[in-house]
C-alpha positions in Angstrom: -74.6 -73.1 -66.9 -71.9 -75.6 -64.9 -69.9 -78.0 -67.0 -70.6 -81.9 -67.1 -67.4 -84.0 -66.7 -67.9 -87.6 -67.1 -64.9 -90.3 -67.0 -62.0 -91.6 -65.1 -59.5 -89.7 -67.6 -58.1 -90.1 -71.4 -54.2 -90.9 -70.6 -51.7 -93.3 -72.0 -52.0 -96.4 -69.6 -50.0 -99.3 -69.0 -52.3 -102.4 -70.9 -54.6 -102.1 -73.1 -58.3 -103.7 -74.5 -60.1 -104.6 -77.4 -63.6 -106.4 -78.7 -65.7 -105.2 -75.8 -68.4 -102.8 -74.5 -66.4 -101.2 -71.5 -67.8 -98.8 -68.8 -66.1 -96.5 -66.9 -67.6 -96.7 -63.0 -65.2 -93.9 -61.7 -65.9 -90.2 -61.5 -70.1 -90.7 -63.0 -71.6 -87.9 -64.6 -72.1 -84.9 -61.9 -74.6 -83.0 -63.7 -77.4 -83.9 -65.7 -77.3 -82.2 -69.8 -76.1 -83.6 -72.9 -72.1 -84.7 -73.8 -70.3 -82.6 -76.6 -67.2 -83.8 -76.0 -65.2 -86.9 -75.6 -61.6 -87.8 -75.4 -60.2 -91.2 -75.6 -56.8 -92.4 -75.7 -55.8 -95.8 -78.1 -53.5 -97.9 -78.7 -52.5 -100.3 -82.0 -54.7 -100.1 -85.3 -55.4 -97.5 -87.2 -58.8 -99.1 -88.7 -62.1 -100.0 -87.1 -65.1 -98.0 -85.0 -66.2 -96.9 -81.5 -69.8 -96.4 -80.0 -70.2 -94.2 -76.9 -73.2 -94.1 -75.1 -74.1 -93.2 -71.3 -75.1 -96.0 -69.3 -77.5 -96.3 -66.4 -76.9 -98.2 -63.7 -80.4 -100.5 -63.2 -78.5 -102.5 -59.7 -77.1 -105.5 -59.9 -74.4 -104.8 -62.9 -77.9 -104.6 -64.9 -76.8 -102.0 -67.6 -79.2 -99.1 -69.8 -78.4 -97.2 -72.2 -78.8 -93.5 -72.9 -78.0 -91.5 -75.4 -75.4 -92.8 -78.0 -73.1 -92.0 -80.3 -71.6 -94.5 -82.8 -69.4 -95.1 -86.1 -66.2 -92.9 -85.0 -62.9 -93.6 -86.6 -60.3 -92.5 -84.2 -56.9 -92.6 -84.6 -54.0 -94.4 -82.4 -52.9 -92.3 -79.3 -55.4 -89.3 -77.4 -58.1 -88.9 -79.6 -61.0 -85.6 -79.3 -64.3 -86.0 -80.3 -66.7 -82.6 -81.0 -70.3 -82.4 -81.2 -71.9 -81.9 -83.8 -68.8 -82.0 -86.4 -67.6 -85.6 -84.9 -70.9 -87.0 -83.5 -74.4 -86.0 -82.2 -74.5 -84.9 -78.5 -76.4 -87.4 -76.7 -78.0 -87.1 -72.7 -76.4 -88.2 -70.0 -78.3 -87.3 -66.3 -76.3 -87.1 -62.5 -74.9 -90.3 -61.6 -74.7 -91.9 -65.1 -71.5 -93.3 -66.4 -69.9 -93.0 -69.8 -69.1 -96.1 -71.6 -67.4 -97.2 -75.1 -68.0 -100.1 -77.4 -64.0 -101.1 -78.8 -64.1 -103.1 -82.1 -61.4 -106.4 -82.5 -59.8 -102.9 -84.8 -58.7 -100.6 -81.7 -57.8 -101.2 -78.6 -58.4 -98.8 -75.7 -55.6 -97.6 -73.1 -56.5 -99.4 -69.6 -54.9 -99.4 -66.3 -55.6 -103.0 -64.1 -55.3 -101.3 -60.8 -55.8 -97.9 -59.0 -58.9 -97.3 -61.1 -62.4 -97.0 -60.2 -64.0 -100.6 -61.8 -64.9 -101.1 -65.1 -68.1 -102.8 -66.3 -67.3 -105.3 -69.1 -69.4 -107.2 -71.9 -68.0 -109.0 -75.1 -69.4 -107.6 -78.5 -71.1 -104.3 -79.1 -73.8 -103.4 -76.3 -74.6 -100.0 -77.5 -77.6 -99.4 -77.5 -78.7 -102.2 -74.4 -81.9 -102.3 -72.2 -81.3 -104.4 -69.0 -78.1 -106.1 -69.8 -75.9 -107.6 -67.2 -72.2 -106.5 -67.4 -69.5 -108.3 -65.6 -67.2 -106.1 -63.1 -62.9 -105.5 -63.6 -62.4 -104.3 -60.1 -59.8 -100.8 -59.8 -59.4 -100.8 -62.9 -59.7 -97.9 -65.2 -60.4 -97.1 -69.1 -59.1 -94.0 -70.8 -62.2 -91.7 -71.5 -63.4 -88.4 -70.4 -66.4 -86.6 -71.6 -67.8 -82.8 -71.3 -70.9 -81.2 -71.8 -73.3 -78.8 -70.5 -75.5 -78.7 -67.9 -79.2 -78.8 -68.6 -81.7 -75.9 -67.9 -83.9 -76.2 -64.7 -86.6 -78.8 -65.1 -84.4 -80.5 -67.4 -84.9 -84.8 -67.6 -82.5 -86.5 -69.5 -84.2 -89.2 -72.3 -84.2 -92.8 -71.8 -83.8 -94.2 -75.0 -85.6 -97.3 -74.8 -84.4 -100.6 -77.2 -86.6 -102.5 -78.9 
């Protein structure tokens, strides 16, 4: 089985973000499987949580989630996240993107040019049916993700909010 990569990168970047649900529009998911591994890079407190989920892109900056992940406690600087010790491995399918909900706690590393756009919404979107994001042009968040690649046949879940 091929490996999924997911994600823009998880480096130290020149600005940094905090208290929204960011989503990484550069480099989306090229294989369709389930994420067992994430690495983001923070900056500042050494309190508060982060959600991950992998977002589907309905048109129009009309957002869905995937599968999630949520209640990690990372740390300041490059941070690895391991399924199943660290969270549970959610789907992700081709083309999706991989997105992060940053409490008013962390802040995440961010570069405002040479990125990729990033999808933005204040508060905690994760889990979201149908909800419109607003667009950072080139800019570009610090998180990658890794899985594996799902058997033939294979369709990710849509997890559907109520």
């Amino acid at each position: 089985m091929a490996a999924i990569d997911v994600g823009p990168g998880a480096t130290n970047r020149a600005t940094n973000v905090q208290g929204f649900s960011l989503v990484s529009q550069e480099n989306p998911a090229n294989l369709s499987g389930v994420i067992d591994h994430i690495d983001l890079w923070l900056a500042g407190y050494s309190s508060g949580t982060v959600d991950f989920a992998a977002f589907v892109d309905n048109g129009s900056n009309s957002l869905t989630t995937n599968g999630t992940a949520a209640g990690l406690t990372p740390a300041s600087g490059d941070n690895d996240f391991d399924a199943p010790g660290d969270f549970t491995a959610f789907d992700i399918g081709a083309g999706e993107y991989l997105g992060v909900f940053i409490d008013a706690n962390k802040q995440i590393e961010a570069d405002t040019s040479g990125g990729g756009n990033v999808w933005y919404k204040a508060l905690d979107q994760i889990p979201c049916t149908g909800v419109t994001f607003a667009v950072l042009t080139s800019w570009a968040i610090s998180i990658y993700g890794t899985g594996v690649e799902a058997s033939a046949g294979y369709t990710p879940r849509l997890m559907m909010v109520t």
